[in-house]
PyMOL Python script that loads the backbone (N, CA, C, O; Angstrom):
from pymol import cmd

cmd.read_pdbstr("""\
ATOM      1  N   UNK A   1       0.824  -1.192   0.000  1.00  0.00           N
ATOM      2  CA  UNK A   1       0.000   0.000   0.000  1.00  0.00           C
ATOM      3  C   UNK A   1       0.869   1.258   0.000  1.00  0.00           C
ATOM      4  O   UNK A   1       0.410   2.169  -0.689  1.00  0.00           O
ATOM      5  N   UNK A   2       2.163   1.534   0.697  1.00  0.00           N
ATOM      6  CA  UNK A   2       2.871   2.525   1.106  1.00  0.00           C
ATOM      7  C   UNK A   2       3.418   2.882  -0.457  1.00  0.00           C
ATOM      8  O   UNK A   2       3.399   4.009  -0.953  1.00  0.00           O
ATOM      9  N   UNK A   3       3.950   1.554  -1.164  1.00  0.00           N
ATOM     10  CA  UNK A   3       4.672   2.094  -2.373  1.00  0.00           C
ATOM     11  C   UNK A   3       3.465   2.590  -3.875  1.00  0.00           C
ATOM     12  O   UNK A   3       3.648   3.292  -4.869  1.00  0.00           O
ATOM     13  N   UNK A   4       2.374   1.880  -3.408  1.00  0.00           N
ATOM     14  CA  UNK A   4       1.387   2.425  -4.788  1.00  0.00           C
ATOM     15  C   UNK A   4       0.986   3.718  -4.101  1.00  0.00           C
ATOM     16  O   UNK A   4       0.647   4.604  -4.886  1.00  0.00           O
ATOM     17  N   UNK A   5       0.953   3.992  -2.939  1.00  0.00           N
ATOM     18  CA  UNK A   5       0.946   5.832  -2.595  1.00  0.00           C
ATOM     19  C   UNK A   5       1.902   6.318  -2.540  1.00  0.00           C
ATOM     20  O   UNK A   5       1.951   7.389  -1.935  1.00  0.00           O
ATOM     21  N   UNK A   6       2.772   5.925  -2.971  1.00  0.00           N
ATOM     22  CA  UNK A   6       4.367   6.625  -2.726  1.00  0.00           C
ATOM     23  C   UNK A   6       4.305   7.503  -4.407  1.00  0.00           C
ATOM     24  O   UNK A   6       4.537   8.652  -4.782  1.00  0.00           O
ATOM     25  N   UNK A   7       3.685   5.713  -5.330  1.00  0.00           N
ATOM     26  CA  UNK A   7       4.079   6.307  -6.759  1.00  0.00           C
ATOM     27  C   UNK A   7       2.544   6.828  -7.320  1.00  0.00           C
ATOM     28  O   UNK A   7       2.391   6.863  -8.540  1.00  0.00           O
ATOM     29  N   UNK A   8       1.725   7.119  -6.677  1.00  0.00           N
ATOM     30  CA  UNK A   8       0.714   8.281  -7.054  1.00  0.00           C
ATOM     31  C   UNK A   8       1.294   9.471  -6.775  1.00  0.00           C
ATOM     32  O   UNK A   8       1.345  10.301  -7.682  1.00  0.00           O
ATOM     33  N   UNK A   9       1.694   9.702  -5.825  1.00  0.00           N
ATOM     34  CA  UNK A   9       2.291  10.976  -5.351  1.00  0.00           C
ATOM     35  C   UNK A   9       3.673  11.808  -6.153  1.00  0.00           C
ATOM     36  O   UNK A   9       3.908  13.014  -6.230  1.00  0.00           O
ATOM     37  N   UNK A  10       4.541  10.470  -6.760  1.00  0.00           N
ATOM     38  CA  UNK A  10       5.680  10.697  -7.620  1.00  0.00           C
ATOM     39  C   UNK A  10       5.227  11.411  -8.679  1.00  0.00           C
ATOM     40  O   UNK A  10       5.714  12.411  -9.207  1.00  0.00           O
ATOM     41  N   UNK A  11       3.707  10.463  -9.081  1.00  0.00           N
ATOM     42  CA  UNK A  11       2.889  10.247 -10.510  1.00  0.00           C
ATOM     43  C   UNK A  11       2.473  12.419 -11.051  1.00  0.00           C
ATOM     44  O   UNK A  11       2.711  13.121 -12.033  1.00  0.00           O
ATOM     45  N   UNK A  12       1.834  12.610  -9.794  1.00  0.00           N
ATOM     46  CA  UNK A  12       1.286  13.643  -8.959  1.00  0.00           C
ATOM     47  C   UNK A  12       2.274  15.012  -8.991  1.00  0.00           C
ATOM     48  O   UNK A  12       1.982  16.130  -9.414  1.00  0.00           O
ATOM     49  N   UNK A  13       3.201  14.670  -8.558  1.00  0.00           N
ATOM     50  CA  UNK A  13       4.652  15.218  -8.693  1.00  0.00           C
ATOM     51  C   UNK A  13       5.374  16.237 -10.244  1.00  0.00           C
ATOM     52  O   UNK A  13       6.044  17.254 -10.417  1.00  0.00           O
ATOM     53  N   UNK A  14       4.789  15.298 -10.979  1.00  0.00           N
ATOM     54  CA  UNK A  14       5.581  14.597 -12.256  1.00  0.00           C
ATOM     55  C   UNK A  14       4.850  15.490 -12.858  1.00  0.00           C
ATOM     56  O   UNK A  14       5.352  16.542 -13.253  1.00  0.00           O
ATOM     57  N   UNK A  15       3.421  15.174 -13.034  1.00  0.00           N
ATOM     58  CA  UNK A  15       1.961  16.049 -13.408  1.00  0.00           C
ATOM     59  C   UNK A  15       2.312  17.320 -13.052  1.00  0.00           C
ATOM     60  O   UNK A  15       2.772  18.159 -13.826  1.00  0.00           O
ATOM     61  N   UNK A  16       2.105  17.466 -11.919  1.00  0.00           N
ATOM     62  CA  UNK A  16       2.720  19.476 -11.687  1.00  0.00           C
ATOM     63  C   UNK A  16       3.726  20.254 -12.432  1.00  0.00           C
ATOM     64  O   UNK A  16       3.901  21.391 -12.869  1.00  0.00           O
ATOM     65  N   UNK A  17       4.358  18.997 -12.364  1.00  0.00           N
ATOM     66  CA  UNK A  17       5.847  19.898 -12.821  1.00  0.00           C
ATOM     67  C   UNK A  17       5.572  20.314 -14.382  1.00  0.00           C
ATOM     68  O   UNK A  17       5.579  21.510 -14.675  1.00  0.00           O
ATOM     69  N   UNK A  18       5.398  19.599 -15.100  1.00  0.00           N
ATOM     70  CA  UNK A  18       5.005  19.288 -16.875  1.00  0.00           C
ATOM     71  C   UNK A  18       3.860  20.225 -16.584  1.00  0.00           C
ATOM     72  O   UNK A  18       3.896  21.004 -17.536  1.00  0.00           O
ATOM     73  N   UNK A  19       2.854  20.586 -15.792  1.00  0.00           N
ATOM     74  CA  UNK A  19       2.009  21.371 -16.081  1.00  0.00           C
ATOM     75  C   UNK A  19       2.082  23.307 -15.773  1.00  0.00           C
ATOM     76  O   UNK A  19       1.529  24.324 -16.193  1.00  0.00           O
ATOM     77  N   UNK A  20       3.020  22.957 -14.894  1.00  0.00           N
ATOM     78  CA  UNK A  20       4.144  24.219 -14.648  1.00  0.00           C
ATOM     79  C   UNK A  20       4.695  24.618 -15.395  1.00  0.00           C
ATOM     80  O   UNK A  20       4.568  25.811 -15.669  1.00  0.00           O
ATOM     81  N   UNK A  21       5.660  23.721 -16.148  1.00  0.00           N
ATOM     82  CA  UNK A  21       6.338  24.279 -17.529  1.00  0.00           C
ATOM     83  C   UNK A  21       5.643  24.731 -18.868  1.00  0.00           C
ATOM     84  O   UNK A  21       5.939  25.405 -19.855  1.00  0.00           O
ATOM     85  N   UNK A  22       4.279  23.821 -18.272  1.00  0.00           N
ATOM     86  CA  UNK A  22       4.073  24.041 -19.786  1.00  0.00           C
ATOM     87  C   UNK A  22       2.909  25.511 -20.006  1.00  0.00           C
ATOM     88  O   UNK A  22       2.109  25.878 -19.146  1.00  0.00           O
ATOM     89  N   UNK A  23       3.129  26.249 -21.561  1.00  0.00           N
ATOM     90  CA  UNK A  23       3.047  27.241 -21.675  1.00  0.00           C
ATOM     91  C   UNK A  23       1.550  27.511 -21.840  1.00  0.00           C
ATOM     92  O   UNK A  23       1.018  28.577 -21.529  1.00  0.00           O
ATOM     93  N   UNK A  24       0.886  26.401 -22.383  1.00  0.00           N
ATOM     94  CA  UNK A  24      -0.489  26.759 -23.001  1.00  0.00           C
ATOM     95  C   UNK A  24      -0.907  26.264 -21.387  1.00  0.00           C
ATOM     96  O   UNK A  24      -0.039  26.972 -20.875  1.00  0.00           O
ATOM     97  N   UNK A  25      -1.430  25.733 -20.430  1.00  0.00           N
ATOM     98  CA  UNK A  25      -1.337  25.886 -19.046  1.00  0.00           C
ATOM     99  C   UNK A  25      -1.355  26.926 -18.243  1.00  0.00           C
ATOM    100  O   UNK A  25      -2.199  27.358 -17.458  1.00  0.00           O
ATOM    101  N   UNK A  26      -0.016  27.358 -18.636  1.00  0.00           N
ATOM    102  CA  UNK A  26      -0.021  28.573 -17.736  1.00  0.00           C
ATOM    103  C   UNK A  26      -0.875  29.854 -18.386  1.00  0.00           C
ATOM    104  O   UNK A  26      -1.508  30.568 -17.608  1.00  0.00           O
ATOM    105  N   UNK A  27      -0.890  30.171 -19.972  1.00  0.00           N
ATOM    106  CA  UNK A  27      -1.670  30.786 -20.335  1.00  0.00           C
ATOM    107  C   UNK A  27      -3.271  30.708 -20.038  1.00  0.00           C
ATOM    108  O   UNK A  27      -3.995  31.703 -20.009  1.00  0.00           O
ATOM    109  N   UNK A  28      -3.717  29.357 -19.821  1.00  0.00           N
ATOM    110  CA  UNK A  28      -5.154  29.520 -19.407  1.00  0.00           C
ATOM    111  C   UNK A  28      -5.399  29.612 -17.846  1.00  0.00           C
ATOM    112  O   UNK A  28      -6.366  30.213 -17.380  1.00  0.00           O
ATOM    113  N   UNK A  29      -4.434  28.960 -17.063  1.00  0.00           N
ATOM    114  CA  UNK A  29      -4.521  29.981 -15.904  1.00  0.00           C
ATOM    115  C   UNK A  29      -4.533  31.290 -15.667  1.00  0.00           C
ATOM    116  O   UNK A  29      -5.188  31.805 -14.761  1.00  0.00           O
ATOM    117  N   UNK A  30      -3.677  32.018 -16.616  1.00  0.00           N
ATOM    118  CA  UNK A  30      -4.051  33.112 -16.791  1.00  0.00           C
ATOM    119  C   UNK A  30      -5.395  33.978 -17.209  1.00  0.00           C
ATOM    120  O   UNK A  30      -6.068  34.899 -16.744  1.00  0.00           O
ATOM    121  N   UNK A  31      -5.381  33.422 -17.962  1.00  0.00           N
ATOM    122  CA  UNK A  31      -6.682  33.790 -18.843  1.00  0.00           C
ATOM    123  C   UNK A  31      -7.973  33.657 -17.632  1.00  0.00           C
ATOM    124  O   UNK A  31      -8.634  34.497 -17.021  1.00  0.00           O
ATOM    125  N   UNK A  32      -7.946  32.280 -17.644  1.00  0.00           N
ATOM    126  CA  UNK A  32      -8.910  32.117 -16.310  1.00  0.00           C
ATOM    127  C   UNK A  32      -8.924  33.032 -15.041  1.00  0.00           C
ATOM    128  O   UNK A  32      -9.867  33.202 -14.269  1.00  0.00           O
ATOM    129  N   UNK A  33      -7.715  33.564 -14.994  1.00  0.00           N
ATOM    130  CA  UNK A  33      -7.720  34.571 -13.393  1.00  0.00           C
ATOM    131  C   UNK A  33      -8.452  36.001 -14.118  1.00  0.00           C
ATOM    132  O   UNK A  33      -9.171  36.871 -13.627  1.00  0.00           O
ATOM    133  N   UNK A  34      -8.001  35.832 -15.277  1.00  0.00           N
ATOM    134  CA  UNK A  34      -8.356  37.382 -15.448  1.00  0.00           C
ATOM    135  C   UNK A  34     -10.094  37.627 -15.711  1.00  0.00           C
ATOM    136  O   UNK A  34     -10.827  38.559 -15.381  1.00  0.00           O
ATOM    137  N   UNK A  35     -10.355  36.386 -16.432  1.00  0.00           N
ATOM    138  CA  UNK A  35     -11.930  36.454 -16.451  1.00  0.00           C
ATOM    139  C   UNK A  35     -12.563  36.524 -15.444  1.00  0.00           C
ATOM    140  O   UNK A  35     -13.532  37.269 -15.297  1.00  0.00           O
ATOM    141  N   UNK A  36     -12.076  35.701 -14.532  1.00  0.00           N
ATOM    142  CA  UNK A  36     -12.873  35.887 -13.371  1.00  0.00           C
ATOM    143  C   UNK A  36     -13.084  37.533 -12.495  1.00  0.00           C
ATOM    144  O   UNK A  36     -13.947  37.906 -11.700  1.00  0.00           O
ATOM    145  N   UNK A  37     -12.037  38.138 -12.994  1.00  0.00           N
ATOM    146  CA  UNK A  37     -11.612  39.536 -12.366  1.00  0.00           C
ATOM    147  C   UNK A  37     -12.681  40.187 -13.415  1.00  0.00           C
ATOM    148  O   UNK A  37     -13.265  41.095 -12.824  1.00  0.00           O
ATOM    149  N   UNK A  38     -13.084  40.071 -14.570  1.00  0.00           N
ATOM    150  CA  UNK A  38     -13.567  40.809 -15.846  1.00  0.00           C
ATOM    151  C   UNK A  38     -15.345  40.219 -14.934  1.00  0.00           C
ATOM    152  O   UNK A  38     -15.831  41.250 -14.469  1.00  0.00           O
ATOM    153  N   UNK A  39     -15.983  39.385 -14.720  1.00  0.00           N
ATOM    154  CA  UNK A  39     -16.637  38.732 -14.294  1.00  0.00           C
ATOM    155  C   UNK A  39     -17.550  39.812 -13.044  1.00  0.00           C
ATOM    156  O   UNK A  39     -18.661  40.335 -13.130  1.00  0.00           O
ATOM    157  N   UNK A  40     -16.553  39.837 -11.961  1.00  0.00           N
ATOM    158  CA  UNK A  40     -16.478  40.797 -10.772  1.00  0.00           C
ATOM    159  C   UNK A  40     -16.696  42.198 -11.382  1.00  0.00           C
ATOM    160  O   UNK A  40     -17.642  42.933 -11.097  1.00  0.00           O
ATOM    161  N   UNK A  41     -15.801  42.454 -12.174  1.00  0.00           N
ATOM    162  CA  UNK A  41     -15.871  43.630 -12.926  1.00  0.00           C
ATOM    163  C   UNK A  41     -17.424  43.957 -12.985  1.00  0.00           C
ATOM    164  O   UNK A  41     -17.990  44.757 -12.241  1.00  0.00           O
ATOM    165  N   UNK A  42     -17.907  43.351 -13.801  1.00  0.00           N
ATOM    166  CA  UNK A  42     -19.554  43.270 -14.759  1.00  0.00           C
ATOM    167  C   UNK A  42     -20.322  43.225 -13.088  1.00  0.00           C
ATOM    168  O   UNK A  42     -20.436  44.365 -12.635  1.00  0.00           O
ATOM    169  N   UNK A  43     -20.715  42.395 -12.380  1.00  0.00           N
ATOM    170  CA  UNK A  43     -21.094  42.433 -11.318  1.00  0.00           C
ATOM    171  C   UNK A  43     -20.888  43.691 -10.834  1.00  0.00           C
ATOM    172  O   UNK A  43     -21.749  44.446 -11.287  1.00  0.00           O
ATOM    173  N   UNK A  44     -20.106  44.255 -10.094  1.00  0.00           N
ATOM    174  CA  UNK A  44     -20.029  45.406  -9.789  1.00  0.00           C
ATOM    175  C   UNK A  44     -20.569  46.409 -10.473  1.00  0.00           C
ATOM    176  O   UNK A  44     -21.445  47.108  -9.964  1.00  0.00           O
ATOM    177  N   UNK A  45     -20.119  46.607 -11.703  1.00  0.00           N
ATOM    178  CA  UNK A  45     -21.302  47.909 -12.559  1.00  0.00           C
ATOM    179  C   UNK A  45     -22.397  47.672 -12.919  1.00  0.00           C
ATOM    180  O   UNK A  45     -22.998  48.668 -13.323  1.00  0.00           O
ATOM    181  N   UNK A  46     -23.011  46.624 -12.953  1.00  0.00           N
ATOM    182  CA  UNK A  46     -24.537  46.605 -12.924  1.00  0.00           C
ATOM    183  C   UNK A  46     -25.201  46.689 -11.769  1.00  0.00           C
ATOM    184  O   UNK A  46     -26.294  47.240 -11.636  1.00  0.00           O
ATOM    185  N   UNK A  47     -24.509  46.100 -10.823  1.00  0.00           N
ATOM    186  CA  UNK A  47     -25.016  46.624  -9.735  1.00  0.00           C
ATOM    187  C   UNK A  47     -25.398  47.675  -8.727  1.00  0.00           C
ATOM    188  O   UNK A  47     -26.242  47.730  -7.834  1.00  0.00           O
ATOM    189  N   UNK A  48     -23.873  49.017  -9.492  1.00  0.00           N
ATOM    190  CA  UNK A  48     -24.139  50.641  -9.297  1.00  0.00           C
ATOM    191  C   UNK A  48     -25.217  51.182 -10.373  1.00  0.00           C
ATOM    192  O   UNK A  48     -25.911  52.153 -10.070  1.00  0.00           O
ATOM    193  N   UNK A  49     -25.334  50.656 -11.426  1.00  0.00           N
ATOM    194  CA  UNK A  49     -25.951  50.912 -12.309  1.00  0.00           C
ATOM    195  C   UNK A  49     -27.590  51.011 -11.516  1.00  0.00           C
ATOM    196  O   UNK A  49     -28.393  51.919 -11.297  1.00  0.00           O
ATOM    197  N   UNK A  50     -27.528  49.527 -11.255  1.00  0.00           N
ATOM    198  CA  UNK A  50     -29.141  49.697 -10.079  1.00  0.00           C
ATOM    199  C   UNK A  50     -29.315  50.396  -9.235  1.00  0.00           C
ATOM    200  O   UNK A  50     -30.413  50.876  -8.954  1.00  0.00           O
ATOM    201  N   UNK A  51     -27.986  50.664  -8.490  1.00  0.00           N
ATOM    202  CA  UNK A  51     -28.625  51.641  -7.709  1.00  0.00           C
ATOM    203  C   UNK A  51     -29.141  52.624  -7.792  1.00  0.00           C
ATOM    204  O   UNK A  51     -30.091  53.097  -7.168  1.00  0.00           O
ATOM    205  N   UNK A  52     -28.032  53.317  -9.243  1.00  0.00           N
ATOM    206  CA  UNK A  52     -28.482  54.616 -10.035  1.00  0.00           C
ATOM    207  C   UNK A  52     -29.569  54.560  -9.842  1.00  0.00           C
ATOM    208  O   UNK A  52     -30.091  55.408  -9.118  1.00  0.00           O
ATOM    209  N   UNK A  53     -30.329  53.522 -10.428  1.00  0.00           N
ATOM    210  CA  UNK A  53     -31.189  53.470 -11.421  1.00  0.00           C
ATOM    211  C   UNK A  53     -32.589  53.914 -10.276  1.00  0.00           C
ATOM    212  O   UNK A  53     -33.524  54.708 -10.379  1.00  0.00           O
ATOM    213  N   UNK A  54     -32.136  52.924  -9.173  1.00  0.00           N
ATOM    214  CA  UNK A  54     -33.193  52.841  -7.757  1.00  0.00           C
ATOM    215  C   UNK A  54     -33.073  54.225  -7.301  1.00  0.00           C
ATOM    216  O   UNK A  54     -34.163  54.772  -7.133  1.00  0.00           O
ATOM    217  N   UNK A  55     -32.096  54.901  -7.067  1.00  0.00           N
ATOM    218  CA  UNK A  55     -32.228  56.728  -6.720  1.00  0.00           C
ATOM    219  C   UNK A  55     -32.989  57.453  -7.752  1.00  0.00           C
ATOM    220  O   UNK A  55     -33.639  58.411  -7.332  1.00  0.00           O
ATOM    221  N   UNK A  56     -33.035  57.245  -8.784  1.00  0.00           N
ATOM    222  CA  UNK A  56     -33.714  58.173  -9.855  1.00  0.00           C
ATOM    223  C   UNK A  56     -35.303  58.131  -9.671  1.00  0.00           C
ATOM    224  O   UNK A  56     -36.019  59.132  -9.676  1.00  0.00           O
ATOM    225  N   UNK A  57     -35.833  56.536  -9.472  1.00  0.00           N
ATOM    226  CA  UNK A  57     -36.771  55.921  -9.462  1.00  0.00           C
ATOM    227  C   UNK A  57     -36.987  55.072  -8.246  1.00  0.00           C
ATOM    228  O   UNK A  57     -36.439  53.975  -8.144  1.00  0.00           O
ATOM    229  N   UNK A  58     -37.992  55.695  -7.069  1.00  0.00           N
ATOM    230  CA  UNK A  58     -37.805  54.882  -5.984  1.00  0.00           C
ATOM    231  C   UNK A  58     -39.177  53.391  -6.024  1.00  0.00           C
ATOM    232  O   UNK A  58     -39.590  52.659  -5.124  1.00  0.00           O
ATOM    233  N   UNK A  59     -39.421  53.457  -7.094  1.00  0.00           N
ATOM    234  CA  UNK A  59     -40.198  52.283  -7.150  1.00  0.00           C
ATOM    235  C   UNK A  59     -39.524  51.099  -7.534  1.00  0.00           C
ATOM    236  O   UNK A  59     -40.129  50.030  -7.611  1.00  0.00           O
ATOM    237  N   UNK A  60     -38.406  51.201  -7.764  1.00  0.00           N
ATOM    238  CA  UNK A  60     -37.208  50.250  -8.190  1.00  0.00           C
ATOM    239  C   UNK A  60     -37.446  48.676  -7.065  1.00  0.00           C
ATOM    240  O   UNK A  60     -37.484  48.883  -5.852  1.00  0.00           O
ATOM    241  N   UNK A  61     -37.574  47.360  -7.528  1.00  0.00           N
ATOM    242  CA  UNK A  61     -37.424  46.198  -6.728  1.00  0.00           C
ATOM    243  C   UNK A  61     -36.197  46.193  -5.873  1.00  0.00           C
ATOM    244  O   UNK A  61     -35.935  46.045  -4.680  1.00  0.00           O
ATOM    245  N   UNK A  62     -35.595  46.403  -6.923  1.00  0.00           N
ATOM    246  CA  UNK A  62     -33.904  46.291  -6.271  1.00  0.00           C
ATOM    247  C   UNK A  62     -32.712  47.310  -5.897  1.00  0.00           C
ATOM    248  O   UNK A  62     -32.322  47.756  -6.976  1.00  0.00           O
ATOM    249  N   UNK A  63     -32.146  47.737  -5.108  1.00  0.00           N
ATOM    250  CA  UNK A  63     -31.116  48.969  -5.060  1.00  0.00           C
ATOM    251  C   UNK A  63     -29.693  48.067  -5.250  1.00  0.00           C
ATOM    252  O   UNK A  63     -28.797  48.861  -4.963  1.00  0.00           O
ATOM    253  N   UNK A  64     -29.213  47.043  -5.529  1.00  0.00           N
ATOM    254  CA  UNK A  64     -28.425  46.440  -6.239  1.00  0.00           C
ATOM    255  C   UNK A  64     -27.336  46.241  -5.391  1.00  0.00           C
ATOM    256  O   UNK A  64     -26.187  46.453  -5.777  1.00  0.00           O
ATOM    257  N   UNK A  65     -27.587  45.873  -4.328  1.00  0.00           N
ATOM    258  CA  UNK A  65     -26.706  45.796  -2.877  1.00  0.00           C
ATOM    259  C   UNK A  65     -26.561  43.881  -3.085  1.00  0.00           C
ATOM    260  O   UNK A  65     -25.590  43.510  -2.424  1.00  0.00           O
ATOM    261  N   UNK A  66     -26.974  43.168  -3.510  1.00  0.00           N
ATOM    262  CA  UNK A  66     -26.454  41.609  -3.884  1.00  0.00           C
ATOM    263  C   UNK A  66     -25.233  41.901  -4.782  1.00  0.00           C
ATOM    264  O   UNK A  66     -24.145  41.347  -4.629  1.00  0.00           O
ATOM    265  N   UNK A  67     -25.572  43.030  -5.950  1.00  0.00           N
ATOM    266  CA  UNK A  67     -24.942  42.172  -6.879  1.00  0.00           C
ATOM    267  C   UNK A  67     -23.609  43.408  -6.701  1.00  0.00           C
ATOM    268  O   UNK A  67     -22.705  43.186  -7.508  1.00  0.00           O
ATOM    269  N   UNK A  68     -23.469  44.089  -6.199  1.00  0.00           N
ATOM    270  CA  UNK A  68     -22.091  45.004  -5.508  1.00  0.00           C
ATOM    271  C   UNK A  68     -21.637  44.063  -4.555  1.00  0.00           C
ATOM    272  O   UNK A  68     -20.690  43.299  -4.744  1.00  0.00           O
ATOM    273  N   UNK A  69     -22.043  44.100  -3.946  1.00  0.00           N
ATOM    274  CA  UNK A  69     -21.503  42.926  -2.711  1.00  0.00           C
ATOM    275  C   UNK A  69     -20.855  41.628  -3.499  1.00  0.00           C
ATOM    276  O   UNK A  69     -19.626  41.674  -3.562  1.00  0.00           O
ATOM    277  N   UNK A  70     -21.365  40.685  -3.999  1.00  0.00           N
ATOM    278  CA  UNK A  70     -21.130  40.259  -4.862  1.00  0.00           C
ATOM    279  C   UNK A  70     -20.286  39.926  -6.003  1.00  0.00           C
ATOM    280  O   UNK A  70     -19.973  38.802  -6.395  1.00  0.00           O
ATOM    281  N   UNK A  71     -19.855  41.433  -6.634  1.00  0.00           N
ATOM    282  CA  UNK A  71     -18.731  41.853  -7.161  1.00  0.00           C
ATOM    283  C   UNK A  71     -17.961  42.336  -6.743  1.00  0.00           C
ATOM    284  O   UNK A  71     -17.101  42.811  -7.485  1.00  0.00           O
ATOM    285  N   UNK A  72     -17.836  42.504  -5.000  1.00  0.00           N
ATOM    286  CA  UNK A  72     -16.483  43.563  -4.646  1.00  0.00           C
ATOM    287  C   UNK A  72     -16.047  41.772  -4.026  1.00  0.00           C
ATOM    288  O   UNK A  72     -14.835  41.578  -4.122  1.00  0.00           O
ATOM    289  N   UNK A  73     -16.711  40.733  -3.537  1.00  0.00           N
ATOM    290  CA  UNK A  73     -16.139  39.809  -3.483  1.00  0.00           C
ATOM    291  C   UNK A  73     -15.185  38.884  -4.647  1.00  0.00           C
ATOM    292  O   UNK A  73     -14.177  38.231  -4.374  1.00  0.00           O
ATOM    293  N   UNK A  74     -15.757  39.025  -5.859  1.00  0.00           N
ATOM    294  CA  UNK A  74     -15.548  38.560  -6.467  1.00  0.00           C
ATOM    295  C   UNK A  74     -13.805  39.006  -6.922  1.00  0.00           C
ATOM    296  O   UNK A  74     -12.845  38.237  -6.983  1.00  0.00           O
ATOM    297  N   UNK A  75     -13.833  40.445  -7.185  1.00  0.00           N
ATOM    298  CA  UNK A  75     -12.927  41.312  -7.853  1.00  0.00           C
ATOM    299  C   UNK A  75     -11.874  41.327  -6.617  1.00  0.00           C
ATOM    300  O   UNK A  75     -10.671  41.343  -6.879  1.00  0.00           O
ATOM    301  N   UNK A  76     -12.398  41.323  -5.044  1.00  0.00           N
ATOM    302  CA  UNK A  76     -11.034  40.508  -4.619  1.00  0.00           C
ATOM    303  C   UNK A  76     -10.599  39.277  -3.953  1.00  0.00           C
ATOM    304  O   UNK A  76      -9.683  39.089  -3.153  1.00  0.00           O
ATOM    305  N   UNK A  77     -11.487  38.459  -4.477  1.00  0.00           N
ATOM    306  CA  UNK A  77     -10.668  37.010  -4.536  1.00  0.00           C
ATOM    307  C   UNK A  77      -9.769  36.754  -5.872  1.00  0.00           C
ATOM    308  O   UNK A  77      -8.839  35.948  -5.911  1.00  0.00           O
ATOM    309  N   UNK A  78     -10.130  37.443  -6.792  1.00  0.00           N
ATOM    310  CA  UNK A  78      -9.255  37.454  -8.245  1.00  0.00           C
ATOM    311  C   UNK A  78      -8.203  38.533  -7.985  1.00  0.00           C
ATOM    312  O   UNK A  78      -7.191  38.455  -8.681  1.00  0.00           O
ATOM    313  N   UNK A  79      -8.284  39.606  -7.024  1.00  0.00           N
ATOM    314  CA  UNK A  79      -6.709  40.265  -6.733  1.00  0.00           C
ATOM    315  C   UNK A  79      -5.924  39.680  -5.876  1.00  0.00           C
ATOM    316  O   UNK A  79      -4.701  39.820  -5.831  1.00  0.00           O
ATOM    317  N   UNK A  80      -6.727  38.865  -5.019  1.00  0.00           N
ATOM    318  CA  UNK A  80      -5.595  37.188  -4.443  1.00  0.00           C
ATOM    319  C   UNK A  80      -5.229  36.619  -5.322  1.00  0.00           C
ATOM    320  O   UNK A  80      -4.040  36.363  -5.512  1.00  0.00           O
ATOM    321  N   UNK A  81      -6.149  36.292  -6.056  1.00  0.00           N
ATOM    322  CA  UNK A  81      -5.371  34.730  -7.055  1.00  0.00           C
ATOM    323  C   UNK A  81      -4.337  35.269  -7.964  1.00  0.00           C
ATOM    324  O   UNK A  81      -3.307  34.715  -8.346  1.00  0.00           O
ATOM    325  N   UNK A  82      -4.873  36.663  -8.296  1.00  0.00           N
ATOM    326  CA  UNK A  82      -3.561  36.907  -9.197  1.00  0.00           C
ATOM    327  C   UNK A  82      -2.232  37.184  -8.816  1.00  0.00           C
ATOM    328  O   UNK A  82      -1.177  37.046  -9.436  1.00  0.00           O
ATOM    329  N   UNK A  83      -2.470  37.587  -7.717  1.00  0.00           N
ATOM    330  CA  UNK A  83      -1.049  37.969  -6.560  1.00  0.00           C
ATOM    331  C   UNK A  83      -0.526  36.867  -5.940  1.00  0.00           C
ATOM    332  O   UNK A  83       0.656  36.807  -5.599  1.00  0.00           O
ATOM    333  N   UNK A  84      -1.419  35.886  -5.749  1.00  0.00           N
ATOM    334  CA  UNK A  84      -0.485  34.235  -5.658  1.00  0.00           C
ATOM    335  C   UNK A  84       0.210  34.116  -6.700  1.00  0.00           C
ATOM    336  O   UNK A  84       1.342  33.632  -6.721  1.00  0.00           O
ATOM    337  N   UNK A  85      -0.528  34.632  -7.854  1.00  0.00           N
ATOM    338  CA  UNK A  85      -0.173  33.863  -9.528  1.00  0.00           C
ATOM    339  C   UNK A  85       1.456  34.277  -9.556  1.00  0.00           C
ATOM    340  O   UNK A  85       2.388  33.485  -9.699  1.00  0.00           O
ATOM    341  N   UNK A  86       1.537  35.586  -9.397  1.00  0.00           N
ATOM    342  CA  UNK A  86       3.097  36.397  -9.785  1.00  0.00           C
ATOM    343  C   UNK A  86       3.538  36.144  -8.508  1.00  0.00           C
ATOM    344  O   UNK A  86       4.756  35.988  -8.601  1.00  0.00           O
ATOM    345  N   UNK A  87       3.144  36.006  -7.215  1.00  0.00           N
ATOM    346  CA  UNK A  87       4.154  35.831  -6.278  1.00  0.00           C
ATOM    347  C   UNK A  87       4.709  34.445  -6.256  1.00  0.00           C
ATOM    348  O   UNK A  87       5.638  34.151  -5.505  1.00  0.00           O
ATOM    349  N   UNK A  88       4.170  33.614  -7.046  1.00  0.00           N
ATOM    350  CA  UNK A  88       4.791  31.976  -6.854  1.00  0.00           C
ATOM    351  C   UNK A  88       5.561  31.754  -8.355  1.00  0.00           C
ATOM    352  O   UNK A  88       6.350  30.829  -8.550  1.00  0.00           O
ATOM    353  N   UNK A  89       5.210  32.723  -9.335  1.00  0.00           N
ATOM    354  CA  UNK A  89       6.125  32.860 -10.521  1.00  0.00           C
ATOM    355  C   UNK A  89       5.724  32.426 -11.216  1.00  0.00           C
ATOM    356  O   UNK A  89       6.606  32.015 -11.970  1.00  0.00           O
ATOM    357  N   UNK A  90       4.261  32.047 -11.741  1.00  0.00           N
ATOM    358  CA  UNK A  90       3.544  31.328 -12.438  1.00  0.00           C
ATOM    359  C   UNK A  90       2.308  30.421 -12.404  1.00  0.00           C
ATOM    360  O   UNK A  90       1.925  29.860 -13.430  1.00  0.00           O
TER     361      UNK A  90
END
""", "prot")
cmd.dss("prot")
cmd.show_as("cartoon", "prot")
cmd.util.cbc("prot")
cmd.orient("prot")
């Protein structure tokens, strides 16, 4: 048992590394951090947008306090991930 978990873990190992180096990888990690930040982005301005929209017009359902909230979470869990991204070098 010790050595077929020894060589998953090698296996595991092996996988990281090749997926570290490799370029199209690291580009969609990238890509992926940034959408998610573009994502937050959109969240956030539709959601000031409502509020606008709820001050102009107080019959408004919504004053857009989910979807701000929402997007200021979003926009910084993606200024973590990206600051892991460059602080670990990739």
């Amino acid at each position: 048992m010790a050595r077929v978990l020894t060589s998953l873990i090698a296996t595991a190992a092996t996988a990281a590394t090749a997926a570290a180096t490799d370029p199209a990888t690291t580009a969609g990690v990238v890509v992926g951090r940034l959408l998610f930040s573009v994502v937050g982005g959109l969240l956030l301005f539709f959601g000031l947008r409502q509020r606008s929209a709820a001050q102009r017009d107080p019959a408004q359902k919504s004053n857009g306090n989910g979807l701000i909230i929402a997007g200021s979470v979003v926009l910084g869990l993606s200024v973590l991930a990206l600051g892991a991204l460059t602080a670990t070098g990739g």
